[in-house]
N, C-alpha and C positions, 0 to 999 in steps of 0.2 A: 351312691349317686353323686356324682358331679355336680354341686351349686350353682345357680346361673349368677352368683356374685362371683365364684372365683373360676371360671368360665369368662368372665368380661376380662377379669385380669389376665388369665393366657391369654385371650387373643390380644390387650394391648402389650405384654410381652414381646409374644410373635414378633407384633409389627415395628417395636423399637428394635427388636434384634436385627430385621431385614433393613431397617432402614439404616442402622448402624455397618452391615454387610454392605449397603451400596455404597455409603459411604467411604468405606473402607476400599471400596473397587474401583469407584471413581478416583480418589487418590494417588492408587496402585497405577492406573493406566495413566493420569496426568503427572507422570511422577517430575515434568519441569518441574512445576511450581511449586518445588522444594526450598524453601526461603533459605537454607541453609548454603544448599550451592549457589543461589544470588550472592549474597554476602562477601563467600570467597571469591566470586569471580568478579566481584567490584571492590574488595580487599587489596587483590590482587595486580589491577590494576592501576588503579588510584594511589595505592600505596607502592608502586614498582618504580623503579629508575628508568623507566620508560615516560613515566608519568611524571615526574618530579621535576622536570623542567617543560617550558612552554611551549606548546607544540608548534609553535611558530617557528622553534628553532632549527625544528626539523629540517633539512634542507634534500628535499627532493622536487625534481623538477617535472615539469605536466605533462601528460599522456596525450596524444591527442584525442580523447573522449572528448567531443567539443557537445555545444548545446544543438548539434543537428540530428546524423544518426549513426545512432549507436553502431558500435564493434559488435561482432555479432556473436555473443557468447553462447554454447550447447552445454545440454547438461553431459558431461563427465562422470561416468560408473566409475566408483575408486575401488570397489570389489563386488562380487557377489557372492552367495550362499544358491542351492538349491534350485538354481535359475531363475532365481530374481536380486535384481539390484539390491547392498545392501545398505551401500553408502554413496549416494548422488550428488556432484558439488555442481554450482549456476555459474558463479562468479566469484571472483577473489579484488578485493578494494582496499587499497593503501586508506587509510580511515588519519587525518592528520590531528583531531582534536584526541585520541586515544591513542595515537604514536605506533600504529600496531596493521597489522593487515586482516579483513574481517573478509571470512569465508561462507557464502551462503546455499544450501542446499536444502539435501532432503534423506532423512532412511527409513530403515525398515526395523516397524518397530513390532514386528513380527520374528523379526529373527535374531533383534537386537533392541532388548528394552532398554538400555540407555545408548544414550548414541555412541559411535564408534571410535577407538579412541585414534586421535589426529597428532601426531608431528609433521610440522614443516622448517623447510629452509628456505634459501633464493636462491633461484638458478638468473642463467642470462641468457638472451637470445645475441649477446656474442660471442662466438667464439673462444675469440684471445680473454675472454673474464672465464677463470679458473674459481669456482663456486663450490664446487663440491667438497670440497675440504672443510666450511662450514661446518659445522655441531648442527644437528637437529634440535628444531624446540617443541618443547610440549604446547599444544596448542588448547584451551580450553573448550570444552563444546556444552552451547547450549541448547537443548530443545523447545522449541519453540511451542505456545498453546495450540487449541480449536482445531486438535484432529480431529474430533468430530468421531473418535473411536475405528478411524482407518487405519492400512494397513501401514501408512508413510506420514510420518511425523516433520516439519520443517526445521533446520535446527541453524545457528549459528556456531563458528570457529574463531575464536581470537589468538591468530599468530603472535606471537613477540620478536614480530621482524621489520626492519626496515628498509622497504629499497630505498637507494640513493640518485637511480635514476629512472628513466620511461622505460627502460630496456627490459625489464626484468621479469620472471617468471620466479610464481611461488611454486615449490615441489610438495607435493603434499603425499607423507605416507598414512594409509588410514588401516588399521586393524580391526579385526572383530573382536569384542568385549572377550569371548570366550575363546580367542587365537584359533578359532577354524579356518581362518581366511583371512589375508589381507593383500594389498594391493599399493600400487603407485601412479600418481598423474603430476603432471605441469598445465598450470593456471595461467593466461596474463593476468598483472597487476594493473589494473584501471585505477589512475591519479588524479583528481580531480586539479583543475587549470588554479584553485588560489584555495592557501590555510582559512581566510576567511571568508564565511557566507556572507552574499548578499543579501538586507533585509528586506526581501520580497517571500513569495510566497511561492511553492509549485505544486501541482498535485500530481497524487500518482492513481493511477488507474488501471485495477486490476486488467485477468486477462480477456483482451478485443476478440470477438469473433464475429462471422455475419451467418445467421438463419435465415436464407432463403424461404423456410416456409411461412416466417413470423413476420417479413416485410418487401418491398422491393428496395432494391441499391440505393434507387435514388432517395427512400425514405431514410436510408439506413444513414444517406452523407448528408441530408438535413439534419438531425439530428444529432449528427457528431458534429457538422459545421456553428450549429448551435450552441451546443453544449462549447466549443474550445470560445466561440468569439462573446459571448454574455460571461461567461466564468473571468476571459481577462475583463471586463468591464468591472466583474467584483472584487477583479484587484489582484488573480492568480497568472503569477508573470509566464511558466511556460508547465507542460504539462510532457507528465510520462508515461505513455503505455506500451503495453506488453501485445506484440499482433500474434494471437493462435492462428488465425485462419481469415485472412479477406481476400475478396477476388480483384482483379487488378485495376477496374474504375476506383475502390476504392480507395485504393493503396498509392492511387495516382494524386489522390486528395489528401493524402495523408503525405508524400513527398512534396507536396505544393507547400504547407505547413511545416515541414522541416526545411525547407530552401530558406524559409524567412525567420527560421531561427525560435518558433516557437515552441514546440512539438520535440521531442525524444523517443524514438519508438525501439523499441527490442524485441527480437524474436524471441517467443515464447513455445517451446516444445517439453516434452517429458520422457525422462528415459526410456531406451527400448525394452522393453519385458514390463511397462507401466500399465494399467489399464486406467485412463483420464476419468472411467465413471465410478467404479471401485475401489481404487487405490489407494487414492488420495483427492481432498476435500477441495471442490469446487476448482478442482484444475490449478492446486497449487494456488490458491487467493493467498496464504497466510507467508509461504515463500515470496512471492511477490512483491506485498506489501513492505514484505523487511527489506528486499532486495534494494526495490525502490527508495527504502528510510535512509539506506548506507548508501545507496548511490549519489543522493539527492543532498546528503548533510551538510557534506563539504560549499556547496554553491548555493544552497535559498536557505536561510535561518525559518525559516514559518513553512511546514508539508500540509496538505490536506489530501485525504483517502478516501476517492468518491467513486461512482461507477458515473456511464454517458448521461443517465438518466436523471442526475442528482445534481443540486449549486445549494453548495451553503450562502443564505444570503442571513448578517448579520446586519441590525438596524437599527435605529435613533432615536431617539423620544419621540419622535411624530410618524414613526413604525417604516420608517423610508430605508430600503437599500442601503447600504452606504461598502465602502471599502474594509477587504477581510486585512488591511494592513493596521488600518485604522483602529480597528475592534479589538486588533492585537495589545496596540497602545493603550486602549481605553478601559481595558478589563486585563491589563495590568499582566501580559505573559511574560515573565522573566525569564532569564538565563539559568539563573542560580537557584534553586528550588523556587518555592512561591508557586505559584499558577504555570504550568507548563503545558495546559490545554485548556481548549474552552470545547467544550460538551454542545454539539446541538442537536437539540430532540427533533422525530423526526415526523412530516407533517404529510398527508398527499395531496396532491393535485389530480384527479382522476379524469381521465376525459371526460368535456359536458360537450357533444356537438350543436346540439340548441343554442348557447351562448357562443361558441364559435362561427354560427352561420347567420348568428341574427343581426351581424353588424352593428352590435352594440360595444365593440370596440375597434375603433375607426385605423384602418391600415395606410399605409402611402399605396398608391395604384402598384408599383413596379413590386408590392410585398404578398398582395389578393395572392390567395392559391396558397402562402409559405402557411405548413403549421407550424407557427411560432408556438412553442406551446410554454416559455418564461411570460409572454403578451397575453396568450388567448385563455390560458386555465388562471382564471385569478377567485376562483374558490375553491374550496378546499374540503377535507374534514375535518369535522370541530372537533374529533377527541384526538389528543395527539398520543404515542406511548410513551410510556414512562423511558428514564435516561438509561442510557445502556442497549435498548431493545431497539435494533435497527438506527441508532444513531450514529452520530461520523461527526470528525474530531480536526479540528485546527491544531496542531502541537507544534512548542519549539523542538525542529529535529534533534538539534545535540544535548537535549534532556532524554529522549527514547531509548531506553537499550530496546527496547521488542516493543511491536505495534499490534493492535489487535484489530477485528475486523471494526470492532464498534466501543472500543475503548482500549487504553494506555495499559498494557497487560506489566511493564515494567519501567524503570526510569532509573539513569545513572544515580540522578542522587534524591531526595527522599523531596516529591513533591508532588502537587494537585490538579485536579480537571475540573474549571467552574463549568459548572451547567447553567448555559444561559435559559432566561425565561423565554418560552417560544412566543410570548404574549408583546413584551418592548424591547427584546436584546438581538432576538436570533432564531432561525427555524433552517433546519434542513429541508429544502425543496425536490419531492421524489414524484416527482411525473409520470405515473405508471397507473394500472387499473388496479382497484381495489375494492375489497367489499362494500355495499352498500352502505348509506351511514348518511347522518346528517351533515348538511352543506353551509357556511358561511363564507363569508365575503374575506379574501385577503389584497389587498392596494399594493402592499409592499414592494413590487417589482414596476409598479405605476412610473414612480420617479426617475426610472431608468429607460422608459418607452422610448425616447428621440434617442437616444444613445443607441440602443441597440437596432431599432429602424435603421441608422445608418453605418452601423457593424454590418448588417445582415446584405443590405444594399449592397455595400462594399462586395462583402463575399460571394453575393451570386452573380454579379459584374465579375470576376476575375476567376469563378468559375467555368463562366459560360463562355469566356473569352478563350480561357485555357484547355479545356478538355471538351466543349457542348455541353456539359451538365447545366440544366435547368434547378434548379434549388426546388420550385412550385411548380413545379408538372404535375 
């Protein structure tokens, strides 16, 4: 007979062995986050004659990628396997603080457990430039976290090229790990208009869609008219998103806001043979985000990574609003390691219609009817999560190599994310339904009432004027 003492031991055997096995599996499938290929690939860099002088000295001149809207980049098959894609690139970007051109996409990490390997050179779109004589260069590739165990992993390419002017297209040849396949495409090179960022702030925002069955139009352009005019009030100069799918009222509101220079919108699609709900995680979020970190680096020093629904609002010793430039200053985010993000934990607002309809928070006449909902939800739940878990991040871009959904997954050089206290520093603001839960009072957004009363004014005056949208119908 078997003892029930050594009986207790096989079973916690067993369960160190299995727990050891997942561990082992989880590793296996997230094989980026291999510290070793970090190392060499910021080695390599930093330590290259690309790197060794200032990248200021680079001399290439700007694209017209201006701050309106965007060139319109498709994802590009560079091969397949079995019929399906095996190696997908978004966009290719002249990156001036790295001297290098950064390739963003996506593969399959079904058919290819590490990504693909990638040389490129420069072609031209003229003519008389004779390019092809160029050497190919090894390109490094990384893959990117938070597949979430799908079939399409996001990955990054660091060329070792430099165009020298707007003209130019990268050629990119990509092969399978195991030479079953490979393939060839031409990129444009997207340059951004100056070596140095402005110290403003921008966000980027995953990808836009409209669900008809979740609301009507005009709820859907309250809500995003909100969402861009209260975020610039906390201080974020223009904003980038990616459009999946809107129908044309409100893509006409979305052209109103790039006319004036705020807004950067990009069409967002996914290879053909992709399936958007199986494939790959949340329609390509983690592609995105990075897409947006290298698009954005060159022109705003400070990113933030939010969806419609979210405003980071950080705040003062007497718990007031205040500017995301300011917070940057004041909690100390550097250039050069040091603090390269601040953390804010993440808080709800859940809809209360009772305090919405009790006029207990007094509107201008011409705003009755708007759900304001930064005005009319100022309670919250008390328990907030812990950091990491559904939070979003203020960072200086040119510290980011990789961006994660809800934290700094990697950084050029060895540095930290303070996590503000959501009690007198800072609270992610998430406007959505949530489970039930005890309720407390938050002011924070109080100090900003007149301010956004007449943002909001504004906008449905030059709504109504421009297309008949009513903002509060």
């Amino acid at each position: 007979m078997i003892s029930l003492k050594f009986r207790r031991y096989l079973v916690i055997a067993i369960c160190l062995l299995c727990t050891a096995a997942c561990y082992v599996f989880y590793k296996w499938m997230d094989f980026d986050a291999n510290p070793i290929r970090h190392y060499l690939a910021y080695d390599y860099y930093f330590g290259s004659p690309l790197m060794s002088s200032s990248y200021s000295q680079v001399n290439v001149s700007s694209s017209v990628h201006t701050a309106t809207e965007a060139s319109s980049p498709s994802p590009q098959t560079v091969f397949s396997l079995v019929g399906k894609p095996v190696l997908v690139l978004f966009s290719a970007r002249f990156d001036f603080q790295l001297g290098l051109i950064v390739l963003v996409g996506y593969f399959n990490n079904r058919l290819s457990k590490q990504p693909p390997r990638v040389t490129c050179r420069l072609s031209s779109l003229k003519s008389s430039t004779n390019l092809d004589a160029r050497p190919w260069q090894q390109a490094v590739g990384y893959s990117m976290h938070e597949g979430h165990y799908m079939p399409y992993d996001g990955v990054l390419y660091f060329c070792p090229v430099v165009p020298t002017e707007s003209s130019y297209l990268v050629e990119v040849n990509g092969v399978d790990v195991s030479n079953r396949a490979s393939g060839k495409i031409k990129l444009p090179v997207h340059v951004a208009e100056s070596s140095k960022p402005a110290d403003k702030v921008a966000a980027c925002i995953t990808a836009l869609r409209y669900l008809p069955s979740e609301e009507s139009e005009n709820q859907f352009i309250m809500r995003l008219v909100e969402f861009i005019e209260v975020n610039r009030l906390l201080g974020v100069e223009h904003f980038y998103f990616y459009n999946m799918s809107l129908p044309s009222k409100i893509s006409a509101v979305m052209k109103h806001y790039i006319g004036i220079g705020w807004i950067t919108v990009t069409p967002w699609s996914l290879a053909e043979g992709i399936d958007l709900d199986k494939d790959i995680h949340y329609y390509g979020q983690m592609v995105i985000l990075n897409d947006c970190l290298y698009s954005a680096r060159d022109r705003y020093r400070l990113l933030t990574f939010i969806d419609i629904d979210e405003m980071l609002v950080p705040t003062n010793s007497k718990g007031e609003a205040i500017n995301l430039v300011k917070a940057a200053q004041l909690h100390s985010l550097d250039d050069r390691g040091g603090n390269c993000a601040l953390g804010f934990r993440h808080g709800v607002f859940p809809p209360s219609p009772k305090q919405e309809k009790s006029g207990e928070i007094k509107m201008p006449t011409s705003l009755i009817g708007c759900k304001i909902v930064s005005l009319l939800r100022r309670r919250r739940i008390k328990s907030i999560l812990p950091f990491t878990e559904r939070s979003k991040l203020l960072v200086v871009a040119r510290q980011i190599k990789e961006i994660g959904i809800h934290f700094v997954w990697n950084s050029w050089q060895s540095c930290q994310t303070k996590q503000l206290s959501p009690i007198s520093e800072g609270l992610l603001h998430h406007y959505r339904h949530w489970a039930a839960g005890e309720m407390i009072e938050d002011q924070s957004m109080k100090s900003l009432q007149r301010d956004i009363e007449t943002a909001l004014i504004g906008a449905r005056d030059r709504l109504k004027h421009l297309f008949g949208i009513d903002l509060c119908a």
